[in-house]
MDTraj code that builds the backbone (N, CA, C; nanometers):
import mdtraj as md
import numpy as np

residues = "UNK UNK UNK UNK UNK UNK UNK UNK UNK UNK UNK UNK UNK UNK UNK UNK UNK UNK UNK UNK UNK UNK UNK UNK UNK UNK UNK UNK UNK UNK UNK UNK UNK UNK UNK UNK UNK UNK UNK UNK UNK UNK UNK UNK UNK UNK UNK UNK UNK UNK UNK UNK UNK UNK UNK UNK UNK UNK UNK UNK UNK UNK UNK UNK UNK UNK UNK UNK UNK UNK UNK UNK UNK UNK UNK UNK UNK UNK UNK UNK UNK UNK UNK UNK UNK UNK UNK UNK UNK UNK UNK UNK UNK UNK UNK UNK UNK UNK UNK UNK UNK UNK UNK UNK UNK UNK UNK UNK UNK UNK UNK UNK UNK UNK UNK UNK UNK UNK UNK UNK UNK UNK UNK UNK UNK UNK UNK UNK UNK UNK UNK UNK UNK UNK UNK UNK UNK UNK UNK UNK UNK UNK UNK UNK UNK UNK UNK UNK UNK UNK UNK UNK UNK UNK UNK UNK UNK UNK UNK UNK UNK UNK UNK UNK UNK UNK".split()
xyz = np.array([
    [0.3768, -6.2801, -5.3195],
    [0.3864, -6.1793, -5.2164],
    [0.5157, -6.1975, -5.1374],
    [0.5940, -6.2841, -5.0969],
    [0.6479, -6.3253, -5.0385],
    [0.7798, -6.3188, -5.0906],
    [0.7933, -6.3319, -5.2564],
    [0.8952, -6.3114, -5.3155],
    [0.9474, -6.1121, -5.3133],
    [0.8067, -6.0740, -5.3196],
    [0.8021, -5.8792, -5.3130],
    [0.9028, -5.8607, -5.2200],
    [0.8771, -5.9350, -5.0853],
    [0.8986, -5.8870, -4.9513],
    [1.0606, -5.8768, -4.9813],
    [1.0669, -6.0213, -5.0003],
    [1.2699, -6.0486, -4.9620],
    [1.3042, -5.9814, -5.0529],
    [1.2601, -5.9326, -5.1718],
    [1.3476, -5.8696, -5.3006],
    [1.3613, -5.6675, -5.2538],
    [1.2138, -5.6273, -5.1484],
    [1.2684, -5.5267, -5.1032],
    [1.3030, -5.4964, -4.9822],
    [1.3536, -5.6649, -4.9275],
    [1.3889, -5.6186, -4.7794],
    [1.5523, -5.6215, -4.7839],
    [1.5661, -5.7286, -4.8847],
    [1.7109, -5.7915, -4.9787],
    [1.8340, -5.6357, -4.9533],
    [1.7742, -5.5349, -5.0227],
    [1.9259, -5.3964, -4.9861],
    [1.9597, -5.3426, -4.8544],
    [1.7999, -5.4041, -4.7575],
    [1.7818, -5.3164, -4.6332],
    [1.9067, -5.4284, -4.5619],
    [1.8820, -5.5350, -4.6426],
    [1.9615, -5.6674, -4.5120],
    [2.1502, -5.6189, -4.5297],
    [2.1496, -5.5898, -4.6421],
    [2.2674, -5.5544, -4.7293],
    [2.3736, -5.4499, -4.5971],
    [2.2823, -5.3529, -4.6136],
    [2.2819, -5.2681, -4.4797],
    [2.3551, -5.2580, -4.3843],
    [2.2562, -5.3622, -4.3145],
    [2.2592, -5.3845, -4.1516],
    [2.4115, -5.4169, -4.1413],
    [2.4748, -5.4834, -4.1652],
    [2.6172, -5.5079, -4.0781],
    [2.7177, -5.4003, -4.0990],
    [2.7089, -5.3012, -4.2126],
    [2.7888, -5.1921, -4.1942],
    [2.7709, -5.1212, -4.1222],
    [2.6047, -5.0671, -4.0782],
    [2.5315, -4.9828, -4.0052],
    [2.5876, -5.0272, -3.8845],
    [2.5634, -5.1500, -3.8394],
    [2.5869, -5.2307, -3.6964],
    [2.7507, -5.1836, -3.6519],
    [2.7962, -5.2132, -3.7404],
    [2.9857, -5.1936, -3.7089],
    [3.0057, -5.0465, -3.7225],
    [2.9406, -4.9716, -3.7963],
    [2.9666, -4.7799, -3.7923],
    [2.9000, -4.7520, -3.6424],
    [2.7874, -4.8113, -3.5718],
    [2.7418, -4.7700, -3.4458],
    [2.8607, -4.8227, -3.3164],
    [2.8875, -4.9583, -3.3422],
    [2.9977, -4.9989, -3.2331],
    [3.0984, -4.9163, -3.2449],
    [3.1576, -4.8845, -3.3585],
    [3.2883, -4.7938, -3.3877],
    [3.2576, -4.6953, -3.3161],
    [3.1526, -4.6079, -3.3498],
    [3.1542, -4.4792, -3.2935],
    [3.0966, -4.4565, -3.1108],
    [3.0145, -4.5895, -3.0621],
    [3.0223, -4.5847, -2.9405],
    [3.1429, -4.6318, -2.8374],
    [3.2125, -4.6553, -2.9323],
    [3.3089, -4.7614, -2.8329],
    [3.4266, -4.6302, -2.7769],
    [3.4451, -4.7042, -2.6018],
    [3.5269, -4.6062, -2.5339],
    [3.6589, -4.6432, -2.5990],
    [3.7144, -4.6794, -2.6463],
    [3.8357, -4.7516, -2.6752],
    [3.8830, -4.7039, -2.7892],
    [3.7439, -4.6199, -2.9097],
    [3.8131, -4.5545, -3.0307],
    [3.8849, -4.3919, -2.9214],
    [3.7697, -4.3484, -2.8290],
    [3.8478, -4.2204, -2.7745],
    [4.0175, -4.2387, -2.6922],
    [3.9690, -4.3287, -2.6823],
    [4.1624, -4.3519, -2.5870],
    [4.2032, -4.3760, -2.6552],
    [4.1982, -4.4603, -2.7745],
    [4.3034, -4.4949, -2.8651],
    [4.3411, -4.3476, -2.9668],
    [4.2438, -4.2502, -2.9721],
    [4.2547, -4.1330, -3.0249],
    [4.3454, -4.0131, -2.9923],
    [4.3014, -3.9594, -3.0728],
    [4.3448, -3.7802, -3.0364],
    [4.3302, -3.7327, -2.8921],
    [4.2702, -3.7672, -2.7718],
    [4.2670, -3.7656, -2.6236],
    [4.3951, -3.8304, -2.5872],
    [4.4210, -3.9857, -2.5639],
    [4.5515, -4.0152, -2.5587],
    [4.6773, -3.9985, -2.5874],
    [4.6299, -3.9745, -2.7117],
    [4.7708, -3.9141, -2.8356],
    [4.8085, -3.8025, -2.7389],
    [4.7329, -3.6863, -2.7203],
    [4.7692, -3.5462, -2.6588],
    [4.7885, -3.5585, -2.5325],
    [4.7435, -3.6667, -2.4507],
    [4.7861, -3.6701, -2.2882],
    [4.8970, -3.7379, -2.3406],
    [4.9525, -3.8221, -2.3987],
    [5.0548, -3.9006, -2.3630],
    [5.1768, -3.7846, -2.4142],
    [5.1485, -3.7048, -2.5404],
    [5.2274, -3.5932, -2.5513],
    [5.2187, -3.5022, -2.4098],
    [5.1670, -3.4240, -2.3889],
    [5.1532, -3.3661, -2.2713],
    [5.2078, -3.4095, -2.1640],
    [5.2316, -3.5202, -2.1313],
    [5.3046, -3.5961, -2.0130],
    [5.4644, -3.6668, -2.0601],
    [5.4567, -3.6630, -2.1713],
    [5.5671, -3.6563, -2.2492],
    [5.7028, -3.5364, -2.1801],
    [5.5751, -3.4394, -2.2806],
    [5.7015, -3.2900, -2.2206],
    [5.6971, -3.2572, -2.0915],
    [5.5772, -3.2931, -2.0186],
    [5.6284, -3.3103, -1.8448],
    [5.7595, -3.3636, -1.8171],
    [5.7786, -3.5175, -1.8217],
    [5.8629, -3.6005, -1.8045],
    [5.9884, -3.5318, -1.8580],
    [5.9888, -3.4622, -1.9476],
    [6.1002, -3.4125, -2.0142],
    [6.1965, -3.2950, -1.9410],
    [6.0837, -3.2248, -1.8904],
    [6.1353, -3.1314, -1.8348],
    [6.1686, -3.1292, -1.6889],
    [6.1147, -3.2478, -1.6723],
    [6.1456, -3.3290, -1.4645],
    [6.3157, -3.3564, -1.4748],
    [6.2820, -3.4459, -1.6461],
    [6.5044, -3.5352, -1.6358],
    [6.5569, -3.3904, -1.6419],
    [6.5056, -3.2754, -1.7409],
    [6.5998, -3.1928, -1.7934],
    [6.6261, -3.1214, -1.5915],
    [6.5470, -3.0513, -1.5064],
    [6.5451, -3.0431, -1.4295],
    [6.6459, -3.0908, -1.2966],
    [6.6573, -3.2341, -1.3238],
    [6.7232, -3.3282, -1.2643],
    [6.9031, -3.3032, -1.2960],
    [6.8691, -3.3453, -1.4281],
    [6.9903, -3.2964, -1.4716],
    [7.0911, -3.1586, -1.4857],
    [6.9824, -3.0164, -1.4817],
    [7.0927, -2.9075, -1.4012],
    [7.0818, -2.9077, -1.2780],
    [7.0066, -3.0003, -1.1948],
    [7.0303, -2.9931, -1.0316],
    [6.9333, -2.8980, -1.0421],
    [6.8238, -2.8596, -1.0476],
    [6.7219, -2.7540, -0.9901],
    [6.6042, -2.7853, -1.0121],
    [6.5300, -2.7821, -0.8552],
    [6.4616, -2.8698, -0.8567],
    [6.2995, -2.7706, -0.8651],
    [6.2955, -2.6468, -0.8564],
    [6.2557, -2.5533, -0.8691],
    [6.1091, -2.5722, -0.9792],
    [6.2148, -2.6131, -1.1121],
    [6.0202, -2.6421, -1.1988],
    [5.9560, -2.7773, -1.1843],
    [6.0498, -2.8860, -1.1246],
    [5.9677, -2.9700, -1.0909],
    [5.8198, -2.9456, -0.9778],
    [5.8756, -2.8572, -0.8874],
    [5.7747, -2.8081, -0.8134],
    [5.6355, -2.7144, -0.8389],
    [5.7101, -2.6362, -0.9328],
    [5.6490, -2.5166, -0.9703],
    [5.5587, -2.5712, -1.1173],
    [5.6004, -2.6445, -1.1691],
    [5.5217, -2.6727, -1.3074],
    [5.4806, -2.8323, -1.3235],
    [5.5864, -2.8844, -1.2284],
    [5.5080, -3.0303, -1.2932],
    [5.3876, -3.1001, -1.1896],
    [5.4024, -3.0619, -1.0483],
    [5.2929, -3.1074, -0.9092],
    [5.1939, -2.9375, -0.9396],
    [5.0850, -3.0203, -0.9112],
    [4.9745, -2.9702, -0.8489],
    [5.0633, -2.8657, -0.7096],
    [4.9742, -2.7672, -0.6526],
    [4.9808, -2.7255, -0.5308],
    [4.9825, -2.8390, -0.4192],
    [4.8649, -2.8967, -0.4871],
    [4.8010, -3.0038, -0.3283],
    [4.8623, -3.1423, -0.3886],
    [4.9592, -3.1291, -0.4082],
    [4.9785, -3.2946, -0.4647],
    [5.0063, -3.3721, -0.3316],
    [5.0081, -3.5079, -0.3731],
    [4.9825, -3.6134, -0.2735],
    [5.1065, -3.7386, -0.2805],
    [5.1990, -3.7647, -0.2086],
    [5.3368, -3.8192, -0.2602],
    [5.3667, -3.9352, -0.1795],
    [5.2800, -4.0561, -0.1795],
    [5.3325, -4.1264, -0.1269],
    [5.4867, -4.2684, -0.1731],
    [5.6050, -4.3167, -0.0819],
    [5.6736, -4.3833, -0.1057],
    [5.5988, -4.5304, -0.0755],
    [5.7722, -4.6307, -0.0993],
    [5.7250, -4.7536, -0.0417],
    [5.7409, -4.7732, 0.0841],
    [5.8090, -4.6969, 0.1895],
    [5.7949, -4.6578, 0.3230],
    [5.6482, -4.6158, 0.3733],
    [5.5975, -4.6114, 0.3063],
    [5.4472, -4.5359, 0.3182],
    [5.4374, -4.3866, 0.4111],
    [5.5384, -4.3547, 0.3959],
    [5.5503, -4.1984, 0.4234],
    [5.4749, -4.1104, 0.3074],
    [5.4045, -4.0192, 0.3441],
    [5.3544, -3.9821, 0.2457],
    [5.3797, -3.7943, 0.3172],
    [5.3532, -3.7350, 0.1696],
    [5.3948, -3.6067, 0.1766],
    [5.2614, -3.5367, 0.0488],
    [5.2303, -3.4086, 0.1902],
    [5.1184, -3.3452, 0.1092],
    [5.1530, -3.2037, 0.0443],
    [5.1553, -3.1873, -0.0701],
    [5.1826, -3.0473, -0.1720],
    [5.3410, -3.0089, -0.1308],
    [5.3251, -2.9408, -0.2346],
    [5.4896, -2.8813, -0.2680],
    [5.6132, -2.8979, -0.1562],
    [5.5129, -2.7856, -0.0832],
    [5.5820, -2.7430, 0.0411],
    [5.6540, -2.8455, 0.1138],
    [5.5823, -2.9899, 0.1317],
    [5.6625, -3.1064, 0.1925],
    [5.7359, -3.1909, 0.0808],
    [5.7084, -3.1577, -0.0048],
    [5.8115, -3.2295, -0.1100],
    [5.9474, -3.1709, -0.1394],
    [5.9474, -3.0581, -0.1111],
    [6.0665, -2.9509, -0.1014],
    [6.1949, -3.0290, -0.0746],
    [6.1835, -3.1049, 0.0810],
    [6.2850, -3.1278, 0.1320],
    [6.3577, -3.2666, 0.0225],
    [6.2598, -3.3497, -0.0130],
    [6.3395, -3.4767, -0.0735],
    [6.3333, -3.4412, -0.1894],
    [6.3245, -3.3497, -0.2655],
    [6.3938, -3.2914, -0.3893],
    [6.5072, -3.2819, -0.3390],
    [6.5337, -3.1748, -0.2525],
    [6.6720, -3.1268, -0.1752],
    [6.7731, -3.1873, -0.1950],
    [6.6980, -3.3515, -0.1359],
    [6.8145, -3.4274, -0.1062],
    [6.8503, -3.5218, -0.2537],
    [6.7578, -3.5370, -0.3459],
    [6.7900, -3.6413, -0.4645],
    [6.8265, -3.5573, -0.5282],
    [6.8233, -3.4548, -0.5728],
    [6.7852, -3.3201, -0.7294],
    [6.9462, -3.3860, -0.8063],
    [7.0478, -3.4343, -0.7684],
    [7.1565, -3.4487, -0.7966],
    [7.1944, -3.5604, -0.9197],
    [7.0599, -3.6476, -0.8928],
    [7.0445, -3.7998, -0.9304],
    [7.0230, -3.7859, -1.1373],
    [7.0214, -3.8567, -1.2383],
    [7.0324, -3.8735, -1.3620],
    [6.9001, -3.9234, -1.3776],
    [6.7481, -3.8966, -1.4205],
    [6.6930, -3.9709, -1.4456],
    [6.6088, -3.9636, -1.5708],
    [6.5628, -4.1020, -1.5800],
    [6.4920, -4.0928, -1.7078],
    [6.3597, -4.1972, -1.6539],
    [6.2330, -4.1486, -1.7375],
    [6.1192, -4.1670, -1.7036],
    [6.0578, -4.2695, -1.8453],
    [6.0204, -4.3507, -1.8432],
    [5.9597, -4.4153, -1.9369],
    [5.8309, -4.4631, -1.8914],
    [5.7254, -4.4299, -1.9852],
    [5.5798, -4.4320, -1.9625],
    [5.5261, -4.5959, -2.0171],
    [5.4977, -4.6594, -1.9022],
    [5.4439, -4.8361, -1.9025],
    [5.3053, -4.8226, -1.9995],
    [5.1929, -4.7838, -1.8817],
    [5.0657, -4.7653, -1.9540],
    [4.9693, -4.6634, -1.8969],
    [4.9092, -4.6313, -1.9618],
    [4.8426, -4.4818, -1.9432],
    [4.6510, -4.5013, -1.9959],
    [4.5838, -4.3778, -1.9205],
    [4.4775, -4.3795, -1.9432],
    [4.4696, -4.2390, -1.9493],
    [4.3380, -4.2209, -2.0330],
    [4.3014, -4.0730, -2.0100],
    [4.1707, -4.0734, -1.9881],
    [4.0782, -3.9525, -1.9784],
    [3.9225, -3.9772, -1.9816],
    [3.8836, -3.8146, -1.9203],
    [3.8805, -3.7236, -2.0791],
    [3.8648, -3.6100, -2.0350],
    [3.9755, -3.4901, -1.9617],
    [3.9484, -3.4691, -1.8372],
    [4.0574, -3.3956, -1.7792],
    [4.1375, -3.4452, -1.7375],
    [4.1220, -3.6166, -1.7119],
    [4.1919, -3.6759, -1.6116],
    [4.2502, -3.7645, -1.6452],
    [4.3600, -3.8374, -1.5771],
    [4.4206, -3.9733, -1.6156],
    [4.5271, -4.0126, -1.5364],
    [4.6072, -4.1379, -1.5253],
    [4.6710, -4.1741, -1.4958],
    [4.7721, -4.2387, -1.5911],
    [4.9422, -4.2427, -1.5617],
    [5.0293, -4.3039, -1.6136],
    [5.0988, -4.4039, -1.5231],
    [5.1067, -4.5022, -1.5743],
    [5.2206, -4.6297, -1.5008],
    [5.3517, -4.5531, -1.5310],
    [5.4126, -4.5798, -1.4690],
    [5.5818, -4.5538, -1.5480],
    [5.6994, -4.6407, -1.5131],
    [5.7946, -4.6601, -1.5737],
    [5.9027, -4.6648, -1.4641],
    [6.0420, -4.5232, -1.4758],
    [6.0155, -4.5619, -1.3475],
    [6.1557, -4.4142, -1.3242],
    [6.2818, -4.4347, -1.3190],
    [6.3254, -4.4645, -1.3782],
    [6.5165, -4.4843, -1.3662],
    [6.5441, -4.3630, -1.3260],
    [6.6612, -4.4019, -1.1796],
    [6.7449, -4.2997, -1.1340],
    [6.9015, -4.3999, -1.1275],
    [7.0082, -4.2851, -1.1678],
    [7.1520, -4.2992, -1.1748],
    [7.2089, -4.2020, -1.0664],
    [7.2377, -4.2604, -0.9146],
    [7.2742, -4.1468, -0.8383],
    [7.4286, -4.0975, -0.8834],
    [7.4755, -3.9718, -0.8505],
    [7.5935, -3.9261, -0.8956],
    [7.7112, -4.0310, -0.8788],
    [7.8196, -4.0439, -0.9405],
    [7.8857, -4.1349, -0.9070],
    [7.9842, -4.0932, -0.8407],
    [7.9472, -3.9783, -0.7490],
    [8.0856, -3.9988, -0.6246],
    [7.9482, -4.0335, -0.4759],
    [7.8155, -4.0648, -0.4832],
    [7.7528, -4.1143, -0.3803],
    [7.7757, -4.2693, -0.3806],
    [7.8568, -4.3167, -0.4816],
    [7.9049, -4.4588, -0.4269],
    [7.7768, -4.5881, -0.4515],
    [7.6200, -4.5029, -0.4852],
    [7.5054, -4.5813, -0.4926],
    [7.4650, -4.6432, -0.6071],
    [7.3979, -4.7752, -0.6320],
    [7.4062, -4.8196, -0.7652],
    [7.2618, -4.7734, -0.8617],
    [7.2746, -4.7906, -0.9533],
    [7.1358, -4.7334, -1.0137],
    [6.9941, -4.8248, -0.9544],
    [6.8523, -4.7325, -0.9995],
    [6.7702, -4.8310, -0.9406],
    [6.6578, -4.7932, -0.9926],
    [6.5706, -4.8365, -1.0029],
    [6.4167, -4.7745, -1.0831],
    [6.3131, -4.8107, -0.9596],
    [6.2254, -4.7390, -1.0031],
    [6.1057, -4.7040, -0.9355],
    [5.9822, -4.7689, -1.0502],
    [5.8607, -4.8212, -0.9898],
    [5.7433, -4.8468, -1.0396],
    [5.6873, -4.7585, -1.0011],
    [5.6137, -4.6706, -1.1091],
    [5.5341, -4.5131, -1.0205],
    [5.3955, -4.4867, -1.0788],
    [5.3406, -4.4534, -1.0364],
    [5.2283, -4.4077, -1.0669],
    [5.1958, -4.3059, -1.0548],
    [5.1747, -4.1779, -1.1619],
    [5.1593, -4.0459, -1.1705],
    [4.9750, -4.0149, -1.1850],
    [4.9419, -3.9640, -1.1288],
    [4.7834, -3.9425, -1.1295],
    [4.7593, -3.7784, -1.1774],
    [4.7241, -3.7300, -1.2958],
    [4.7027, -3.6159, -1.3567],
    [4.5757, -3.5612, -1.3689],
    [4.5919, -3.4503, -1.4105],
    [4.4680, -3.3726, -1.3733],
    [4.5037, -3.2518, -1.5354],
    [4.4051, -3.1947, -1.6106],
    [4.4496, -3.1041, -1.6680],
    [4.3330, -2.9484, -1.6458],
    [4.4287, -2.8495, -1.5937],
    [4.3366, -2.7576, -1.5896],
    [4.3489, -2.6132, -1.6263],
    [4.2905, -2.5588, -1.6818],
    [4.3934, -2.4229, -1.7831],
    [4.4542, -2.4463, -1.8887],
    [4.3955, -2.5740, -1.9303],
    [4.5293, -2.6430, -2.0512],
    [4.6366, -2.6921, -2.0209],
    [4.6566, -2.7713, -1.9054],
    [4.7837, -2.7665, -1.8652],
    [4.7742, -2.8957, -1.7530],
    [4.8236, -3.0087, -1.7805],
    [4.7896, -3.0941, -1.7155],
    [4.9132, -3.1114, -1.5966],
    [4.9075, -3.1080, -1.5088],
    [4.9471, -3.0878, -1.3458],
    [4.9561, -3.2261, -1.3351],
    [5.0462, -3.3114, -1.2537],
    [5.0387, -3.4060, -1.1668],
    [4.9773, -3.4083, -1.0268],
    [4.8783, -3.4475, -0.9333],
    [4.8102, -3.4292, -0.8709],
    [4.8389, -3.5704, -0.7532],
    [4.9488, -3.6026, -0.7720],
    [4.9713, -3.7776, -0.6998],
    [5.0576, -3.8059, -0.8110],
    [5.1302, -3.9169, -0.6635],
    [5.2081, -4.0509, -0.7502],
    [5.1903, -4.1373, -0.5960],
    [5.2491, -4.2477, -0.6119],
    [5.2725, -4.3788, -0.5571],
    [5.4079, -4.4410, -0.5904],
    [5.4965, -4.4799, -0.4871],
    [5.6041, -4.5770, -0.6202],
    [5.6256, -4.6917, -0.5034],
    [5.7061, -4.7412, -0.5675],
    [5.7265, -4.8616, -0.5042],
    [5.9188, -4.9496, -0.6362],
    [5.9972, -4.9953, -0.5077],
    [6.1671, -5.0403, -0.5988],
    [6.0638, -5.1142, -0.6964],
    [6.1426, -5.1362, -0.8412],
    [6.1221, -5.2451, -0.8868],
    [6.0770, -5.1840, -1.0480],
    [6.0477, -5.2658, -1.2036],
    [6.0323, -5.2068, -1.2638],
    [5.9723, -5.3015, -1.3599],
    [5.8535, -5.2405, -1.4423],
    [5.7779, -5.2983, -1.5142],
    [5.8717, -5.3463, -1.6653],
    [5.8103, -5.4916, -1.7126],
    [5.8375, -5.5266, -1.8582],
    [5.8260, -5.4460, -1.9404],
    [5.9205, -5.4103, -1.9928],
    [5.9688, -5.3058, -2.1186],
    [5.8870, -5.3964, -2.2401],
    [5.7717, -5.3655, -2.3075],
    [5.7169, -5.4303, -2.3984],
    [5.5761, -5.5037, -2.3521],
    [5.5383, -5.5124, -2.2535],
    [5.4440, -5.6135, -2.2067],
    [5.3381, -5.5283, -2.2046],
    [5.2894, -5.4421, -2.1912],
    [5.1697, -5.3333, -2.1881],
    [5.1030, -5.3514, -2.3587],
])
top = md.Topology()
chain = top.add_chain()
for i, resn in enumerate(residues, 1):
    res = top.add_residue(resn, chain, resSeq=i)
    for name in ("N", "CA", "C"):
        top.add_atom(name, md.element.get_by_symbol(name[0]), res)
traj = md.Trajectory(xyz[None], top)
């Protein structure tokens, strides 16, 4: 009797550890971020970023406002001045829009509509302001709605993350 058992429990045992590893695979949060969700936010924030330098670079600061912030966005520095939606961000566009920059994305999350990116921000001010280059540690906080993922916040602070360490 005993020999019956293991000889038809023997394919069921066979089984179990593929079964076990197809259930972790498919519950695990880590296959969706590592997926087609991330892939498309990190594209999506991609051509954001793209169109902030391109922006930067003809001096108009116009779609940064209009396409890449939220209405109500939330802007705080390392002064801890902070500035609420467009309208108060207006002015310190004004004054940087002149500057060269390029945006490189540290580490990122997504989860649905929402997510956040680390970055660092390299800015090159013009070279008749006499100022030396300098990066920013930033934190962009996104939102996607209409298909269209908005920045909704940042944070920055001088200084700039390990190129490779993420």
């Amino acid at each position: 009797m005993t020999l019956s058992i293991c000889t038809s429990v023997l394919p069921a045992r066979k089984l179990i550890v593929p079964i076990l590893l197809l259930c972790v695979w498919t519950m695990s949060p880590y296959r969706v971020h590592a997926g087609t969700a991330a892939e498309g936010f990190a594209e999506a924030t991609r051509k954001m970023y793209d169109m902030k330098e391109a922006a930067f670079a003809a001096n108009d600061y116009g779609p940064i406002l209009s396409e890449f912030y939220d209405e109500a966005v939330i802007s705080t520095g390392p002064d801890g001045v902070t500035h609420e939606g467009v309208d108060e961000l207006r002015p310190v566009y004004q004054e940087v829009i002149g500057a060269d920059v390029k945006i490189t994305s540290y580490r990122s999350f997504v989860k649905g509509e929402a997510g956040w990116d680390w970055v660092n921000f390299h800015v090159t001010p013009p070279a008749e302001s006499g100022e030396a280059p300098f990066t920013f540690k930033m934190l962009f906080l996104w939102e996607k709605k209409d298909g269209h993922w908005r920045s909704h916040g940042e944070m920055y602070v001088p200084g700039k993350f390990a190129e490779g360490k993420h």
